[in-house]
C-alpha positions as CSV (number, residue, x, y, z in Angstrom):
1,X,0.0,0.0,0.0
2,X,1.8,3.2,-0.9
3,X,1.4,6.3,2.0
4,X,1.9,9.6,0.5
5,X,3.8,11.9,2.8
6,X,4.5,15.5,2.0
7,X,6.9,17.7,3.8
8,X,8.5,21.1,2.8
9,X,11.9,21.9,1.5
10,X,12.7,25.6,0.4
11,X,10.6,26.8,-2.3
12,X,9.7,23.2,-2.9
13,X,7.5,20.4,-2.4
14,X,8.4,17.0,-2.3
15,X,6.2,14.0,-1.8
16,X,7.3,10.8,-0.3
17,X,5.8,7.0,-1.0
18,X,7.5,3.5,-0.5
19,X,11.1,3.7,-2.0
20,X,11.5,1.7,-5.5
21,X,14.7,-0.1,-6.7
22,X,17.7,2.1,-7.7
23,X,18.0,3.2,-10.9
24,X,20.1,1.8,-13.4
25,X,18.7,3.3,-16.7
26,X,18.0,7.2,-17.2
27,X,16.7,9.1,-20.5
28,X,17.5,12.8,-21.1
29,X,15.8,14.2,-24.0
30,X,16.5,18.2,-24.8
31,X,17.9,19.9,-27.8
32,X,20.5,21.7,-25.9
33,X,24.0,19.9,-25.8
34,X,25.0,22.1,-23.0
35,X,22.2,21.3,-20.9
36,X,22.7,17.8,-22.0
37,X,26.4,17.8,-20.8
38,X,25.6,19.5,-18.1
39,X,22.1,17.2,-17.0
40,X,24.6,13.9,-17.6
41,X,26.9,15.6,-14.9
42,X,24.3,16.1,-12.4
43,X,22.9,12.4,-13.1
44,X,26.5,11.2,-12.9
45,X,27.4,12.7,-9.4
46,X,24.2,11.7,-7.9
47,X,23.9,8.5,-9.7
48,X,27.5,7.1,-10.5
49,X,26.0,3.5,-11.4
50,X,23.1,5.0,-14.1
51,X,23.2,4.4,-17.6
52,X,22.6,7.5,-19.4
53,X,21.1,7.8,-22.8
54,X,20.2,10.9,-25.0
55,X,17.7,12.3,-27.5
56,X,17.4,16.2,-29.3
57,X,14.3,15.8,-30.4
58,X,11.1,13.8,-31.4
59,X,12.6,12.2,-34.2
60,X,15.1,10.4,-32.4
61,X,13.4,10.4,-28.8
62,X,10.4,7.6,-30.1
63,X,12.3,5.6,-30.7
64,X,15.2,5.8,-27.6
65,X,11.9,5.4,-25.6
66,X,10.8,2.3,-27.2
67,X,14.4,0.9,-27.3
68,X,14.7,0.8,-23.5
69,X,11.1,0.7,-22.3
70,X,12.1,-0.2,-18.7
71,X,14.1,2.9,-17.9
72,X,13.8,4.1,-14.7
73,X,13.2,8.2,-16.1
74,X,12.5,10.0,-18.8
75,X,13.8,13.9,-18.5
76,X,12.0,15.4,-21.3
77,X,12.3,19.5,-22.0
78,X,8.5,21.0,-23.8
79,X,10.5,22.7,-26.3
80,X,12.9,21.4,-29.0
81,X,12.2,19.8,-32.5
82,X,9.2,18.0,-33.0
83,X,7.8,18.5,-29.0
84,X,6.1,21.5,-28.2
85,X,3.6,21.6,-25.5
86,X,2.0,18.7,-23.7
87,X,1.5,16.2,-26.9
88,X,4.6,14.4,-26.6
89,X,4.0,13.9,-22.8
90,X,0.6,12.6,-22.8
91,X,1.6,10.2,-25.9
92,X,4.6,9.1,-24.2
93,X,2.9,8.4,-21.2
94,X,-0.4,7.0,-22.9
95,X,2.3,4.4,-24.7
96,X,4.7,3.5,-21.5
97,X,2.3,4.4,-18.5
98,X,5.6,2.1,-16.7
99,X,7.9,5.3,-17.3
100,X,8.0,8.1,-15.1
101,X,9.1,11.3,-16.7
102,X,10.1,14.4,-15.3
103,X,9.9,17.8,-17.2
104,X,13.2,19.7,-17.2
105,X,12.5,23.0,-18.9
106,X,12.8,26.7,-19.1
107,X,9.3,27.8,-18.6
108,X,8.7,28.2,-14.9
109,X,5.1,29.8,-15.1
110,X,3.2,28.1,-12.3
111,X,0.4,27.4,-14.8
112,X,2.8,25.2,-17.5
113,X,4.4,23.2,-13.9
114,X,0.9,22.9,-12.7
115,X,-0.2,21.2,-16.4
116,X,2.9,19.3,-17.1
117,X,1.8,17.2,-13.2
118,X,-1.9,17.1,-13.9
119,X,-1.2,15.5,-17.8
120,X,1.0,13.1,-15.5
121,X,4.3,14.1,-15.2
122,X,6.2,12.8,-11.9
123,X,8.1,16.0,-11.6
124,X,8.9,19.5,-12.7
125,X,12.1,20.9,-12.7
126,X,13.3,24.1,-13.4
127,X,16.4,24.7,-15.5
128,X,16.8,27.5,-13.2
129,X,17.3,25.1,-10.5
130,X,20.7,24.2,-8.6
131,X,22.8,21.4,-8.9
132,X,21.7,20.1,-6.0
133,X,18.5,20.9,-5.6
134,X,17.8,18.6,-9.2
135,X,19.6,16.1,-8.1
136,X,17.3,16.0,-4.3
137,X,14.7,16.4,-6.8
138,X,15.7,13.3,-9.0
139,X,16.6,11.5,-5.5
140,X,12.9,12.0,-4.5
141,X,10.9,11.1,-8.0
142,X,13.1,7.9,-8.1
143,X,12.0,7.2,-4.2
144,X,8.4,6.7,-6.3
145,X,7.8,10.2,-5.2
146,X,6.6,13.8,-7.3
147,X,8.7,17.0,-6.5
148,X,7.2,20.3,-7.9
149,X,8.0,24.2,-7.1
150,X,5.2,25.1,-4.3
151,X,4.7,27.6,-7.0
152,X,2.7,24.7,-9.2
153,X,0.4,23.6,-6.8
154,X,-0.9,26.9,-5.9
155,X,-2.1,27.4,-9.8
156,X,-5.3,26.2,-11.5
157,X,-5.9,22.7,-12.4
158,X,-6.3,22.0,-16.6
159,X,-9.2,22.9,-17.9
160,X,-12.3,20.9,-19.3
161,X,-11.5,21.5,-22.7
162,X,-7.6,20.4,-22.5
163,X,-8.2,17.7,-20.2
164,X,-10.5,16.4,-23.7
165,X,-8.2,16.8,-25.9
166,X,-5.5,14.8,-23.5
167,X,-8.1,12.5,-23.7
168,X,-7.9,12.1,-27.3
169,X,-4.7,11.9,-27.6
170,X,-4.1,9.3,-25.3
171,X,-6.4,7.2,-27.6
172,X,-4.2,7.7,-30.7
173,X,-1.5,4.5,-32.2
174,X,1.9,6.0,-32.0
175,X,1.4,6.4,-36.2
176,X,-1.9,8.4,-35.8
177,X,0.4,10.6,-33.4
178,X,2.4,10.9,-35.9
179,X,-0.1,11.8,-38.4
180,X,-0.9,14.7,-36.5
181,X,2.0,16.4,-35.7
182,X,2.6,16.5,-39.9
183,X,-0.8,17.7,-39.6
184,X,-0.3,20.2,-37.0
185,X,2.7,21.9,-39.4
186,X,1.0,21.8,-42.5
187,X,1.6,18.8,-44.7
188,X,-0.8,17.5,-46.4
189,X,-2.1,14.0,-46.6
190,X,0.7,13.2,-49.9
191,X,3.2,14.4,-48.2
192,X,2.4,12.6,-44.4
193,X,2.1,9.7,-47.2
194,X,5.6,10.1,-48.3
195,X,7.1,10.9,-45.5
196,X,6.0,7.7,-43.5
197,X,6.7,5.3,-46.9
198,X,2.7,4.5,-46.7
199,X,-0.1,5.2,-49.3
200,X,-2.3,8.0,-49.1
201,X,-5.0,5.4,-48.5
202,X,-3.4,4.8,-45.4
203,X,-3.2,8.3,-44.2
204,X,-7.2,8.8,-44.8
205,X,-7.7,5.9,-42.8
206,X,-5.8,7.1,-40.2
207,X,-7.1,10.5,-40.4
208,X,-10.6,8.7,-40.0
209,X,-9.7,7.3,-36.7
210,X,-7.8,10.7,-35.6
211,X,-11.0,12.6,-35.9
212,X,-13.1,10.1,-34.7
213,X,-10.7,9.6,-31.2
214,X,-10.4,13.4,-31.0
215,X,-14.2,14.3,-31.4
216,X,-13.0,16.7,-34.3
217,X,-15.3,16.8,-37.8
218,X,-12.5,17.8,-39.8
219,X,-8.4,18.7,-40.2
220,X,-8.4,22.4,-39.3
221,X,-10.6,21.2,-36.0
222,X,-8.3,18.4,-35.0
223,X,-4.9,20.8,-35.0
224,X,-7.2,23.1,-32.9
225,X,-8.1,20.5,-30.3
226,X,-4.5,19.5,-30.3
227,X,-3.4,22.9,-30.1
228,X,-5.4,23.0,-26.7
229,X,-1.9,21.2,-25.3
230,X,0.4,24.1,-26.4
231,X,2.7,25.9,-24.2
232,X,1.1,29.3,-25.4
233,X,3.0,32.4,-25.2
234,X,6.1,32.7,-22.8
């Protein structure tokens, strides 16, 4: 039976269950290298036995995921090629519900923290945070625990209308995903059809199922409803 037990540290606020196995295996995606190198340091102080592997960006973050799907953490940053917003999060954690991931970024608005935890995130850490204080933070998460600025749980929870289209997305194959990120930027159904080696055949039938999952009548309303998981402005 796990007992949640919450207790303050600084600005922060960690919550404690039952302690899970050390980990072994950790994921870093972010398009940085410097914050790569520098994240890999942090990981390797505080974690000298972890394996570390990297991504910079969707294209090559799919498929890291789904080549060690029993990592003990995903640290995934909201913005760099091919992830922007919530979308990669939900799908990644609507495909391996068994991997915790922790959101590493820039944006410290108490509303994008508070979203990132209620679309299922273990953790949100600031880039702006100290050496230490990530790796206390990591320390925590990986004790089967969340760690958040106090900052996040003071803000609104996500609304009706993005909690939906979380919903949807959830629902979608890792193709349909696909399908609608090309959507989202603009390519049209020859193009998704060229660009995934399929037939345009294909790509209607998975458009089918995309609107039908994301309650959407047609194209322009199904990048709208999965706009609803954009960052917005900074």
């Amino acid at each position: 039976m796990l007992v949640a037990v919450s207790r303050q540290r600084g600005a922060a606020i960690l919550f404690s269950q039952m302690l899970t196995p050390t980990m072994t295996e950790l994921l870093i995606a972010d398009d940085h290298p410097l914050f790569r190198e520098a994240l890999r340091g942090v990981v390797a102080r505080a974690f000298p036995e972890a394996a570390i592997h990297e991504a910079d960006s969707a294209e090559h973050l799919y498929p890291l995921v789904d080549a060690h799907p029993d990592a003990d953490l995903l640290l995934l940053d909201l913005n760099m090629p091919g992830v922007e917003g919530f979308s990669a999060l939900v799908h990644l954690r609507a495909q391996h519900p068994q991997l915790p991931v922790v959101i590493v970024s820039a944006r410290e608005e108490p509303t994008v923290m508070r979203r990132a935890l209620d679309h299922g995130a273990m953790g949100f850490i600031p880039k702006s945070a100290q050496a230490e204080e990530l790796g206390s933070a990591l320390r925590q998460i990986l004790d089967g625990g969340r760690w958040a600025p106090r900052a996040a749980l003071d803000a609104p929870a996500v609304d009706p209308d993005e909690q939906r289209a979380a919903a949807g997305v959830r629902e979608l194959t890792p193709q349909q995903f696909k399908v609608l990120q090309m959507l989202g930027a603009g390519h049209l159904n020859k193009q998704i059809a060229y660009d995934l080696g399929v037939s345009e055949a294909t790509i209607k039938a998975h458009m089918t199922a995309i609107l039908r999952k994301l309650g959407a009548t047609n194209r322009t309303q199904a990048v709208l409803i999965a706009g609803r998981l954009g960052l917005g402005a900074a």
